[in-house]
C-alpha positions in Angstrom: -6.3 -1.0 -116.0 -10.0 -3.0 -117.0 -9.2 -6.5 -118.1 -11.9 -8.1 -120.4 -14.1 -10.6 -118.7 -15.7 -13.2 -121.2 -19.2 -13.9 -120.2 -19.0 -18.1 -119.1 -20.5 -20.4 -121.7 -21.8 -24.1 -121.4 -18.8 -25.5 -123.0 -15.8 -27.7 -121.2 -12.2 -27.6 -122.0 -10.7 -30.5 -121.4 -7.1 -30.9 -120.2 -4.7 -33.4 -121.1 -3.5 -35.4 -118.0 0.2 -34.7 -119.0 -0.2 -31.1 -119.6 0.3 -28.9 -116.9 -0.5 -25.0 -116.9 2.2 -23.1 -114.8 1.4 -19.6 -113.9 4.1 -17.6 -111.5 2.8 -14.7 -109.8 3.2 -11.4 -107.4 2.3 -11.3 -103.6 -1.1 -9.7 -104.8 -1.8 -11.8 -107.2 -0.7 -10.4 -110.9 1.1 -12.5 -113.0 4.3 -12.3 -114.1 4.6 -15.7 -116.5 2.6 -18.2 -117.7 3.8 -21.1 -119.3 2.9 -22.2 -123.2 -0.3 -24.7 -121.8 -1.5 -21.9 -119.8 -1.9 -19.7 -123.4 -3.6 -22.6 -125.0 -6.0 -23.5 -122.2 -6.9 -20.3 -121.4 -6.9 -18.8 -124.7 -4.7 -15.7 -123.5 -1.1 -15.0 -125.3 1.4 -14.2 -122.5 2.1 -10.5 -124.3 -1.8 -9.5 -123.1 -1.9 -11.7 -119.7 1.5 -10.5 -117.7 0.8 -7.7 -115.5 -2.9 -8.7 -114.8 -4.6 -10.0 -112.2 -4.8 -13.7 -111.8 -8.4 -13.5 -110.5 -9.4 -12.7 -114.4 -9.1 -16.8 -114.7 -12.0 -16.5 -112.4 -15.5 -18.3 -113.0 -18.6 -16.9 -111.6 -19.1 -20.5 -110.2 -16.3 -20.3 -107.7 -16.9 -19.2 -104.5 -14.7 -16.7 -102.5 -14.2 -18.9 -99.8 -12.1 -21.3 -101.4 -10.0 -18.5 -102.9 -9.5 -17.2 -99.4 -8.3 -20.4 -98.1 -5.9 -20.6 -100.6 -4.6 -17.0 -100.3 -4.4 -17.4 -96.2 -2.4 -20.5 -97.0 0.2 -19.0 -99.4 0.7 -15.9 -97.6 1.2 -18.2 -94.4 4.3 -20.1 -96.8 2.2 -22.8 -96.9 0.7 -25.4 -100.0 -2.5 -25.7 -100.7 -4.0 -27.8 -103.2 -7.5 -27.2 -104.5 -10.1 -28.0 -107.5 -10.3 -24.7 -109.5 -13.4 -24.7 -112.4 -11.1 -21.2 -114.3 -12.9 -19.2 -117.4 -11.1 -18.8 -120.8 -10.8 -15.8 -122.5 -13.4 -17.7 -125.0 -15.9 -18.0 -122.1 -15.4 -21.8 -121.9 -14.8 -23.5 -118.6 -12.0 -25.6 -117.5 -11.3 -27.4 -113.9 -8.0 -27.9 -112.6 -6.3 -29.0 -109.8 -3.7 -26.8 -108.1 -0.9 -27.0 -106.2 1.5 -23.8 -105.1 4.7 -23.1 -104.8 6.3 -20.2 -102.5 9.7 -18.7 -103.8 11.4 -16.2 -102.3 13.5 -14.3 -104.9 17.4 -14.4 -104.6 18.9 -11.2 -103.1 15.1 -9.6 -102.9 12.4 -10.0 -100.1 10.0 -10.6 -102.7 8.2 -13.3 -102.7 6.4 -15.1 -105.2 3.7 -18.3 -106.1 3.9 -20.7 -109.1 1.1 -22.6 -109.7 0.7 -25.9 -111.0 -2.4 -26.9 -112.3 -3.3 -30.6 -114.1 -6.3 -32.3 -115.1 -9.2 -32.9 -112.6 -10.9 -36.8 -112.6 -14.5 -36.3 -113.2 -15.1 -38.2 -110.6 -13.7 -35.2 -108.4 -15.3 -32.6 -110.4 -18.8 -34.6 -109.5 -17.3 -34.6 -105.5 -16.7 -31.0 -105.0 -19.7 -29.5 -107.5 -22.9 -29.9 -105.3 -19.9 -28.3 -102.6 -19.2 -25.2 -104.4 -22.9 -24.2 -105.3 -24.1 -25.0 -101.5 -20.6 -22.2 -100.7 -22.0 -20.4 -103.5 -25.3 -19.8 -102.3 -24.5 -19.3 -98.6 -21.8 -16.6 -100.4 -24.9 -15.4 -101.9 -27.0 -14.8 -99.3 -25.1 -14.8 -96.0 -21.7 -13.6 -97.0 -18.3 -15.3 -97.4 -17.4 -15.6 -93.5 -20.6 -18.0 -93.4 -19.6 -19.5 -96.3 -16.4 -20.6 -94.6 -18.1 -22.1 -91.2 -20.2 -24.1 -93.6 -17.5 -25.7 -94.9 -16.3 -26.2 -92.0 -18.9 -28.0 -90.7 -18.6 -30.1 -93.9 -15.1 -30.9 -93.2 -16.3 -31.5 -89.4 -18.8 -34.3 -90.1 -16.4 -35.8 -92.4 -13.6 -35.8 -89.7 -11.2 -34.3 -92.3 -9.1 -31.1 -92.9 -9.3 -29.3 -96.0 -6.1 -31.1 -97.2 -7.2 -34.2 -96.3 -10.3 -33.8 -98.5 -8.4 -32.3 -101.1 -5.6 -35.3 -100.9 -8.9 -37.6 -101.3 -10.2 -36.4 -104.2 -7.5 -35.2 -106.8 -4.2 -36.1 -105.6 -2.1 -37.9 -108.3 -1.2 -41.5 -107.0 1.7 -44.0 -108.0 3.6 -42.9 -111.5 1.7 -39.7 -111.7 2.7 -38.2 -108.2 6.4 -39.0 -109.1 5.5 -37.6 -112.6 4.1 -34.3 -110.9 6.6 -33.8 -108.8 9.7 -33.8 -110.8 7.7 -31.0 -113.3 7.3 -29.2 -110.3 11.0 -29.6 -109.0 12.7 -29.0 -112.4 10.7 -25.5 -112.8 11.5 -24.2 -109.6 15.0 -25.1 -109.6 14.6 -23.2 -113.1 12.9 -19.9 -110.9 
């Protein structure tokens, strides 16, 4: 089935810092709920967005490399927290930061990912910008495999890991972290 792809316009959404969009979906990526924020960020109504891919949230600004990271992670059971700049089904751009969840489903071998996804600082946004478009371009030009040893060289010189850079850029400190993690808790004891 063809999804509609809005074409990405100059124009920010801006998310609340206590508002969190919650997505859950499928091994390959197709969602199978979204919470109520996630229909008025993105602009979709659950009734048109369950059943299609996830990578429809995608901006052309993104580069693949970061999205294989956090696939490799997931698949592997593991987090993986990352700054995401998503399109919404208006065309207008939101950044989020998002953190994963792996559930394996009671009496099934499926398993599936929530998503949780908060407001980005802007002083994170201006971090990891001049990042992406120097991933971008390599993507571009060289391919996503070069794309990846670029930023690892980045990471390199920085004597960090991607988590480490991640954790010092848009993890939620003090009130918020305890905040963020008992949203995250209640709605997986929920799945």
């Amino acid at each position: 089935m063809k999804y509609y792809r809005p074409l990405p316009i100059n124009k920010e959404i801006k998310i609340n810092s206590k508002e969190f969009i919650v997505s859950k979906t499928d091994e390959k990526g197709y969602i199978l709920y979204t919470n109520d924020t996630f229909s008025e960020i993105t602009g979709y109504q659950q009734t048109e967005i369950i059943g299609a891919p996830h990578n429809i949230l995608r901006h052309p600004d993104m580069p693949s490399a970061i999205f294989f990271l956090m696939w490799q992670r997931i698949h592997s059971g593991k987090n993986i927290t990352a700054l995401i700049k998503n399109l919404s089904k208006t065309g207008e751009y939101y950044w989020v930061s998002t953190d994963f969840e792996i559930h394996k489903e009671k009496n099934s071998s499926t398993t599936t990912y929530i998503a949780f996804r908060r407001a980005v600082p802007q002083k994170a946004i201006d971090t990891i910008t001049p990042l992406y478009k120097t991933l971008l371009d390599i993507e571009k030009i060289r391919g996503e495999e070069a794309s990846l040893l670029y930023l690892q060289g980045y990471l390199d010189e920085r004597h960090m890991t991607f988590d480490e850079f991640m954790n010092s850029i848009v993890k939620p400190k003090g009130f918020m972290t305890i905040f963020f993690n008992r949203i995250k808790n209640n709605f997986t004891k929920a799945a």
